[in-house]
Each structure stands twice: as structure tokens, then as C-alpha cells.
N, C-alpha and C positions, 0 to 999 in steps of 0.2 A: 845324791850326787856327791859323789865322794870330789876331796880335791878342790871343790868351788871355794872361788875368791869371795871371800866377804866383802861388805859393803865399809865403807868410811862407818859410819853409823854402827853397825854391829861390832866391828873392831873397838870402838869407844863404849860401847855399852858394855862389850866383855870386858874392858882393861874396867871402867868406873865398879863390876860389881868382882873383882879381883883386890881392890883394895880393901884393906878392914872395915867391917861394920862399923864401928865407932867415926868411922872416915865418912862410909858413904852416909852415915847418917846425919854427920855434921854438914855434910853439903846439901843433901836433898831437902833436910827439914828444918837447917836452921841458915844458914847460911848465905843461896841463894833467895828464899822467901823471905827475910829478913832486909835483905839489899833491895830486890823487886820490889819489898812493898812500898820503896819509898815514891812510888808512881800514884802510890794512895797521897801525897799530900804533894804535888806538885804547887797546887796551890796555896801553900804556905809561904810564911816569909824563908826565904832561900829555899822553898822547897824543890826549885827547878835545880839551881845548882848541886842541891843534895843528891838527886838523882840521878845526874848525867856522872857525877862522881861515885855514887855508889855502883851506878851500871854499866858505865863503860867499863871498867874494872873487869868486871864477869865476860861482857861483850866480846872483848881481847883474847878471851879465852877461848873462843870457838876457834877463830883459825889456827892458833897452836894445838888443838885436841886433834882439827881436823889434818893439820901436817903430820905431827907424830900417831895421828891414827891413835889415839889414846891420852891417858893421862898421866904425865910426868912431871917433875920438878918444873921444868919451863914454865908451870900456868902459874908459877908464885908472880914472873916478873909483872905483866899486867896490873897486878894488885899495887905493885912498889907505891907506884908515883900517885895514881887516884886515891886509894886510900888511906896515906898518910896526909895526903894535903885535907883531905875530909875527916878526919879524926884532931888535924890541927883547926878547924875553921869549928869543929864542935868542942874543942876546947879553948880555943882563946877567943873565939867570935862568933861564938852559938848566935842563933836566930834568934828572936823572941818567938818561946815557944808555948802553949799552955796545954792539958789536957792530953789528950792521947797525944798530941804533933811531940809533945816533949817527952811522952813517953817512948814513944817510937824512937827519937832522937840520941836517949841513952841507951836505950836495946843496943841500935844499929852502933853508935859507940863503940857498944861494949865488945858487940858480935866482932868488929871489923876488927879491935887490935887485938882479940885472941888470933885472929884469922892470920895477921901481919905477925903475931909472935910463930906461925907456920911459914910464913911466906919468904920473911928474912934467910932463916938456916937454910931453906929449900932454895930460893936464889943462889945463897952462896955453894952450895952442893952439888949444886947443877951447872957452876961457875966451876968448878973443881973437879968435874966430868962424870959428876953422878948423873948419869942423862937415860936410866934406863925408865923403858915405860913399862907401867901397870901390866900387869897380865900376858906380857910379853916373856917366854921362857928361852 
């Protein structure tokens, strides 16, 4: 069927596998899994707050993907505010953590402000009318 409207969903699947490897691979296998996994320690100390801030973050991004039918600068804003208040609360007011919970703890650290050194430029970019989406010619 020549011509057919794609679905929301297909339109996102083609812009995510239009972006660079390096790109999709940092999302699919480090970055969302990294943040999710923080569902593995809800019950830790802070571990609930850990995880509504590491997932609302991502969360936010579905209806932006699903507005622009894709992936664009817009998905950095989402990150702004969750993930900075969660990399200051793991730096100035960590949990007490021991074993895997503290290992887990710098991973997500570490993942989240490489994430945030993307998400800033990308804000501002996208702030400046760089607003085109992935895979979109």
C-alpha cells in the first residue's frame, strides 16, 4: 500500500533508528536501563525518591516523542529539572548506601550527568530553533 500513513509508533521507531549508533546505543542500553533500574531498589533509603526522579525524567519524554512523532532536541527539557535535583541529592545528600544500592548509585550518577552534559546544549539549541526531528527529511 503505497502512500499509508504510518502509525505514531513507526514514525518514532524510524526517527530513533535514524539517529547515530553511538546515540541509539547510548539510549537503549545504557541509559534508559540504568535510570529503570532504579525500580530494583525502591526499597532502599531514598530509594523511592530515587526513582520517581530518575523516571519521571524519561516518562516526560513519551508525549514529546509522541507530539513530534519522533525524536528531537525538545526530549533534553524533561531531563532539566528531575535530573539535576537527583545528581544534587546524590551529591550533597546521598542515602546511606552499601553494596550494590551504592553501586548502583554512582553508575546512575555518573550515567545521568553525562546525559545532562547532552541535554543542556540540546535545550539551548532547541531554544534557538533547532527543532528538527530525527529522520525527518
Amino acid at each position: 500500500m503505497t502512500g499509508a500513513k504510518k502509525t505514531i509508533l513507526e514514525d518514532c521507531w524510524v526517527s530513533f533508528r535514524s539517529l547515530p549508533a553511538w546515540v541509539q546505543i547510548w539510549v537503549a542500553l545504557i541509559l534508559v536501563p540504568v535510570n529503570m533500574a532504579s525500580l530494583a531498589f525502591v526499597g532502599q533509603p531514598m530509594g523511592l525518591w530515587v526513582a520517581i526522579l530518575a523516571n519521571i525524567a524519561m516518562a516526560m519524554n513519551l508525549p514529546v516523542m509522541m507530539i513530534e512523532r519522533g525524536f528531537s532536541r525538545a526530549m533534553a527539557f524533561p531531563h532539566l529539572i528531575p535530573w539535576t535535583i537527583l545528581i544534587a541529592i546524590l551529591i550533597f545528600a546521598p542515602p546511606a548506601a552499601t553494596g550494590p544500592y551504592d553501586t548502583y548509585l554512582n553508575v546512575l550518577l555518573i550515567t545521568n550527568i553525562v546525559s545532562l552534559l547532552f541535554d543542556f546544549p540540546d535545550a539551548i539549541n532547541w531554544l534557538r530553533g533547532k527543532r528538527a526531528v530525527a529522520g525527518r527529511f
